[in-house]
C-alpha positions in Angstrom: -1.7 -15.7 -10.3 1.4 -14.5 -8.9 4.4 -16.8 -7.9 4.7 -17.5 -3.7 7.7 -16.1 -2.4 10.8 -18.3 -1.7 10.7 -17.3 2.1 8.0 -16.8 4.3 8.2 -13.1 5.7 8.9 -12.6 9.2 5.5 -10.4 10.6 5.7 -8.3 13.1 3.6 -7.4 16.3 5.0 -4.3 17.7 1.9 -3.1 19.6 2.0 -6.1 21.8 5.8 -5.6 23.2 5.8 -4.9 27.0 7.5 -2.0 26.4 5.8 -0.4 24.0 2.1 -1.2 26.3 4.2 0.3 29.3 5.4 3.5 27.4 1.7 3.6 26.1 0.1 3.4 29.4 2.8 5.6 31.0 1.7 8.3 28.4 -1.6 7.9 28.7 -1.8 8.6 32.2 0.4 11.4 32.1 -1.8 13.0 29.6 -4.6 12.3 31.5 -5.8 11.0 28.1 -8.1 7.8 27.4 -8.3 6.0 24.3 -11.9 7.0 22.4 -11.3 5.1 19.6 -8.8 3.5 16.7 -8.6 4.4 13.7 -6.2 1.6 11.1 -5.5 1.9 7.4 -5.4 -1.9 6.0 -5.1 -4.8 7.4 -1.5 -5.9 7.2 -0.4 -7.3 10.6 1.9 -4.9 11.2 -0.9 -2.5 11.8 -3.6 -4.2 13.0 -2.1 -7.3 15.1 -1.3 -5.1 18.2 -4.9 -4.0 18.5 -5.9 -6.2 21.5 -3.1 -5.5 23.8 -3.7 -1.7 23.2 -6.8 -2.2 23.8 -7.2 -4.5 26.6 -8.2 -3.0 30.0 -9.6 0.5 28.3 -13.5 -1.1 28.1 -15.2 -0.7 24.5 -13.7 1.3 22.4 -14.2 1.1 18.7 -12.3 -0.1 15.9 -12.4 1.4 12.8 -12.0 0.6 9.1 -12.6 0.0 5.7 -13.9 -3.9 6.0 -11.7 -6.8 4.7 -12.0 -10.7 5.1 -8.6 -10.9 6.9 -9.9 -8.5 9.8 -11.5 -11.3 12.0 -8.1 -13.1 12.4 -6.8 -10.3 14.2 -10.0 -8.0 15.7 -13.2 -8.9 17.2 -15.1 -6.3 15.5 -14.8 -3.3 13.3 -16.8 -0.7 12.8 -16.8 0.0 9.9 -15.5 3.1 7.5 -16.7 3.5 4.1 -14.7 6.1 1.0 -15.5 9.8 1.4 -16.8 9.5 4.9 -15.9 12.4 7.4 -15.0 11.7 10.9 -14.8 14.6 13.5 -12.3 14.6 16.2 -13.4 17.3 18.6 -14.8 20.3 17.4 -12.0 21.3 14.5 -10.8 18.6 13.6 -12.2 16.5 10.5 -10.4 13.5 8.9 -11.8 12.3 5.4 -12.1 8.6 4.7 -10.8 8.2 1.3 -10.1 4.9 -0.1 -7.2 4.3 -2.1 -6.5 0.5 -2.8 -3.3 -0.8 -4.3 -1.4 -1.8 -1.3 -3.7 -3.8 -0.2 -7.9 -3.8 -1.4 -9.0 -2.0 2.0 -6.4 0.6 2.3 -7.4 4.1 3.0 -6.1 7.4 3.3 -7.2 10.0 6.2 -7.1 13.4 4.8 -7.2 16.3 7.6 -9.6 18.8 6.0 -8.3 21.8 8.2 -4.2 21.6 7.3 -5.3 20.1 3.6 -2.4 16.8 5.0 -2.8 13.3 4.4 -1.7 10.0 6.3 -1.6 7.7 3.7 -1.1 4.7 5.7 1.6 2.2 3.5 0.9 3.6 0.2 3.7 5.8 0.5 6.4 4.8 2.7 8.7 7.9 4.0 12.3 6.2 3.3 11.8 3.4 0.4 9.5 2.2 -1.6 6.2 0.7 -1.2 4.8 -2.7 -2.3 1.4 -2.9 -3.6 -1.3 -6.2 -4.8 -2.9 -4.5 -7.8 -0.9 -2.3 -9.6 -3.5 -0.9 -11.8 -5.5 0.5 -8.6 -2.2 0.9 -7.0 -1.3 3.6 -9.3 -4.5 5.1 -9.6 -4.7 6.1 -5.8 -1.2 7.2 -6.1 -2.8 9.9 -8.9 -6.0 10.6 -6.5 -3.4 11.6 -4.0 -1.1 13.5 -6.4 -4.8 15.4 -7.5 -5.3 17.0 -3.8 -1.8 18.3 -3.6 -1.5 18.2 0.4 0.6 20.2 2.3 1.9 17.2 3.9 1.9 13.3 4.1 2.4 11.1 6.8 3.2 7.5 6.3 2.5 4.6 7.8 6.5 4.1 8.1 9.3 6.4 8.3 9.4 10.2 8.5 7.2 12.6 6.8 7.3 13.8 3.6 5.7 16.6 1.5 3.7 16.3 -1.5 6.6 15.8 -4.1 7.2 12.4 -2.5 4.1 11.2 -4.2 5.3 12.4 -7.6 8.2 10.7 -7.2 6.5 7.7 -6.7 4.7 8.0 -9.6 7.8 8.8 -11.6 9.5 6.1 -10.2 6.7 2.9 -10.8 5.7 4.7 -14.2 9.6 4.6 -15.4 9.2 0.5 -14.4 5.9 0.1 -16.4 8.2 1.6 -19.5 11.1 -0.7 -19.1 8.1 -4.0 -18.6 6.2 -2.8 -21.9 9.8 -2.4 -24.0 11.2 -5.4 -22.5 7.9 -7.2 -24.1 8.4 -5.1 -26.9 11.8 -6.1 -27.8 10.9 -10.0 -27.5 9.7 -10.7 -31.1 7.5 -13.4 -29.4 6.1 -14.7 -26.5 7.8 -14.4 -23.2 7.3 -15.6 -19.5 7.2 -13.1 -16.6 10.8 -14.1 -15.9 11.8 -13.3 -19.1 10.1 -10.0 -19.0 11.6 -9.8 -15.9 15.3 -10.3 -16.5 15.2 -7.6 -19.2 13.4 -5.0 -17.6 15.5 -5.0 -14.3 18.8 -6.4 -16.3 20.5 -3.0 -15.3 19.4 -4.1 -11.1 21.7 -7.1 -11.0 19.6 -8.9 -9.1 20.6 -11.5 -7.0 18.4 -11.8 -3.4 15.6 -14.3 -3.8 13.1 -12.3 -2.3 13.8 -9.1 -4.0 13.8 -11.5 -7.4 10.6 -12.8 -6.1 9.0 -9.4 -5.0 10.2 -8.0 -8.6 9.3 -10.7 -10.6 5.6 -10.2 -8.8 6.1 -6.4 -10.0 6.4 -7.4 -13.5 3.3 -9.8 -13.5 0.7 -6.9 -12.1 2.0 -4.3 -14.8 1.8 -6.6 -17.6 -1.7 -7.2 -16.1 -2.1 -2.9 -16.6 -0.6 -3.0 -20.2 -3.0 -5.9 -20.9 -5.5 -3.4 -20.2 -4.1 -1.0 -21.7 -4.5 -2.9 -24.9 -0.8 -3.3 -25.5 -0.1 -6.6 -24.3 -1.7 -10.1 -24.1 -1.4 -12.8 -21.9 -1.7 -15.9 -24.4 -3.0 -19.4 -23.3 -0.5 -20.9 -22.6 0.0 -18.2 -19.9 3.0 -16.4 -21.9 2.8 -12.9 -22.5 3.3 -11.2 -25.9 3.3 -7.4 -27.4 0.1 -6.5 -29.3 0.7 -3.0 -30.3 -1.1 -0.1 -30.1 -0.5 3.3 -28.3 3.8 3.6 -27.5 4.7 4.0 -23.9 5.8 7.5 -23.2 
């Protein structure tokens, strides 16, 4: 299990500010445009808390997405979306549900068949990097996405990006996996996640207790993957130790 953090995060409801319901219903009725239907990515607050005060007033209007136990703290209903399922908005439009967990179990990714683009919801962020739950599947949707080669990708935060944003983040978590599996390596002996920890990001310096927490949580879910893998072992004691097999390239 992974340690709590040493700070409750702050979680925020953006959808429900006046202003943002204002601008919203300003635009709308400039438009002459009437919500059909929404479609979310996970259920993280951030995205889904603001769904009531969007839709209050605009009658029944579905909700959809991939299913998750946290949903009924924040909607009344979903409909819901299931992986490789094609939605079509209008007559040429068609978004792909393809579901890509990692960030969080029910994430999803919308590809737009006709422009071969992808909103990724928070798997890819477009000015930092992302957090994730399960590594292992984390990193596996990260490939799937990598596999269609979209011509572009729109995240759930910060500006667009183009397809080499997701080979970076590959790049980048891969290059961490390394440093976890030699910092096990080099122990000689069992080691705690902290231990792991304080080698692999020695060269980090760091020093913020949430960013310790957040990394130290990191290091847990890849030595779950290298346990996998078949190159590490958790032992009973809940230690971790290096059982060899195939390097880390």
């Amino acid at each position: 299990s992974c340690p709590r953090p040493p700070i409750s995060p702050t979680r925020t409801r953006l959808s429900n500010s006046t202003a943002y319901l204002t601008k919203l219903r300003q635009t709308l009725a400039d438009e002459r445009m009437t919500i059909n239907g929404i479609i979310l990515t996970h259920w993280h607050p951030d995205h889904i808390g603001g769904c009531r005060g969007v839709l209050e007033g605009e009658g029944v209007v579905p909700v959809y997405k991939l299913p998750h136990e946290n949903d009924k703290d924040y909607l009344d209903s979903v409909t819901p979306l299931h992986d490789k399922q094609e939605l079509k908005i209008g007559e040429d439009t068609t978004l792909r549900v393809l579901h890509h967990p990692g960030h969080t179990d029910d994430s999803i990714s919308l590809h737009l068949l006709e422009e071969n683009s992808v909103f990724v919801g928070d798997t890819i962020l477009g000015g930092s990097s992302g957090t994730f739950d399960n590594y292992t599947r984390y990193i596996s949707s990260l490939h799937a996405l990598q596999s269609m080669s979209p011509e572009t990708v729109y995240p759930g935060h910060g500006p667009v990006v183009g397809r080499e944003a997701i080979t970076k983040y590959i790049s980048h978590r891969q290059a961490r996996e390394r440093k976890v599996g030699e910092a096990l390596e080099s122990g000689k002996g069992e080691m705690s996640v902290e231990e792991v920890r304080e080698i692999a990001y020695r060269e980090d310096n760091l020093t913020n207790p949430m960013i310790i927490f957040q990394a130290t949580r990191i290091v847990e879910m890849m030595l779950d993957k290298l346990e996998q893998d078949g190159v590490a072992e958790r032992t009973d004691n809940g230690r971790w130790k290096w059982v060899g097999g195939k390097r880390l390239n």
